[in-house]
C-alpha positions as CSV (number, residue, x, y, z in Angstrom):
1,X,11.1,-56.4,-60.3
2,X,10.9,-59.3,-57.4
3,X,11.8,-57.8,-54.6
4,X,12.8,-60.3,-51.3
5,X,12.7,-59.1,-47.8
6,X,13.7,-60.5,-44.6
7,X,11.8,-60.5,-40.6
8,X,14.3,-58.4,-38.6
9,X,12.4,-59.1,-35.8
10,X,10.1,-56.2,-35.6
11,X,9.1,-56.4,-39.3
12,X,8.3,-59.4,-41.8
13,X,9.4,-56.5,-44.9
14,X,12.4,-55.8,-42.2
15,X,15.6,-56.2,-44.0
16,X,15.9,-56.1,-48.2
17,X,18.2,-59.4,-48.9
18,X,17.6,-59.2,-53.0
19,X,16.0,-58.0,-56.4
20,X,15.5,-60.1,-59.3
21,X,13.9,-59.9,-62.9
22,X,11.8,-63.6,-62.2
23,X,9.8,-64.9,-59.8
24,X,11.8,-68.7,-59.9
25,X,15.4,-66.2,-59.2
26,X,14.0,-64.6,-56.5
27,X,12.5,-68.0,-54.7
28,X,15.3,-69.4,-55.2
29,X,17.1,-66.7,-53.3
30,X,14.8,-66.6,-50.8
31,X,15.4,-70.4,-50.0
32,X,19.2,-69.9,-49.5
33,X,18.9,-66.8,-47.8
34,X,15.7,-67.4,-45.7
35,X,15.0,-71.3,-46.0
36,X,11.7,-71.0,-45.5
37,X,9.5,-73.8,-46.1
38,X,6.1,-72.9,-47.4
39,X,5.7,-70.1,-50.3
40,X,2.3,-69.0,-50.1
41,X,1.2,-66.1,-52.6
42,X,-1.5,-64.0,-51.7
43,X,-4.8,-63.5,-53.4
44,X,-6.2,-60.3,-51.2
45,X,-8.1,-57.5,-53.4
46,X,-6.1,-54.9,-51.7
47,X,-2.7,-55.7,-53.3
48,X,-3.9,-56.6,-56.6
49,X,-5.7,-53.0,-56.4
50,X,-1.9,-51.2,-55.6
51,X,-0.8,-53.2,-58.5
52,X,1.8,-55.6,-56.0
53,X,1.6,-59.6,-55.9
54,X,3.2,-60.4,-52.8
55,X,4.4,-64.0,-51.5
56,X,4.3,-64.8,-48.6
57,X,7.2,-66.8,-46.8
58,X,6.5,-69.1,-43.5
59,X,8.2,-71.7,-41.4
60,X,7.3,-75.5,-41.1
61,X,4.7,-74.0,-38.3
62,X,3.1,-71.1,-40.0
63,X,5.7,-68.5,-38.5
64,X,6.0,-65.6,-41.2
65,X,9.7,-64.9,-41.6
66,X,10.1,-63.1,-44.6
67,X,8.1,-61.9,-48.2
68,X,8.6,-61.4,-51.8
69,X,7.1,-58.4,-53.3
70,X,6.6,-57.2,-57.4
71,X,4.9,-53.9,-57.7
72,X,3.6,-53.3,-61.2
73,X,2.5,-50.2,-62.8
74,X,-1.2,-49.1,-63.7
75,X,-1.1,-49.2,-67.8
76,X,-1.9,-46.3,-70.0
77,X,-5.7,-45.9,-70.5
78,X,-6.7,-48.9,-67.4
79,X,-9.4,-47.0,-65.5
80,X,-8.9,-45.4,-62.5
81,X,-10.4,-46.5,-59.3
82,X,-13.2,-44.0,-57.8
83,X,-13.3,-41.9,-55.0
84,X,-16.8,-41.9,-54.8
């Protein structure tokens, strides 16, 4: 599930606004709710290692003001990450 958060002004994943089964529903969301004007979705290892894709949301200068976030569970049998 696509999960879109709001800044509260402490926090960019401050406030939940709404959850949705697709990626274009919760953008679209997002852009009535937030209207923010770049969608940028991040690439870091780290996230894709928790199993999340996370989307960043930004203002016309760069200014973070909110985020998008789908967690996805590990599959049966996908190999475990070591603690080595």
């Amino acid at each position: 599930m696509w999960k879109v958060y709001k800044w509260n002004g402490k926090y960019i994943q401050g406030d939940f606004i709404s959850q949705h089964s697709t990626e274009k529903a919760a953008l679209g969301k997002a852009k009535k709710k937030i209207n923010y004007s770049r969608a940028t979705k991040s690439k870091l290892p780290t996230f894709k290692a928790r199993g999340e894709t996370v989307i960043w949301l930004d203002k016309e200068d760069g200014t973070p003001i909110g985020m998008i976030i789908k967690k996805t569970r590990k599959k049966k049998g996908d190999a475990m990450a070591s603690t080595e």
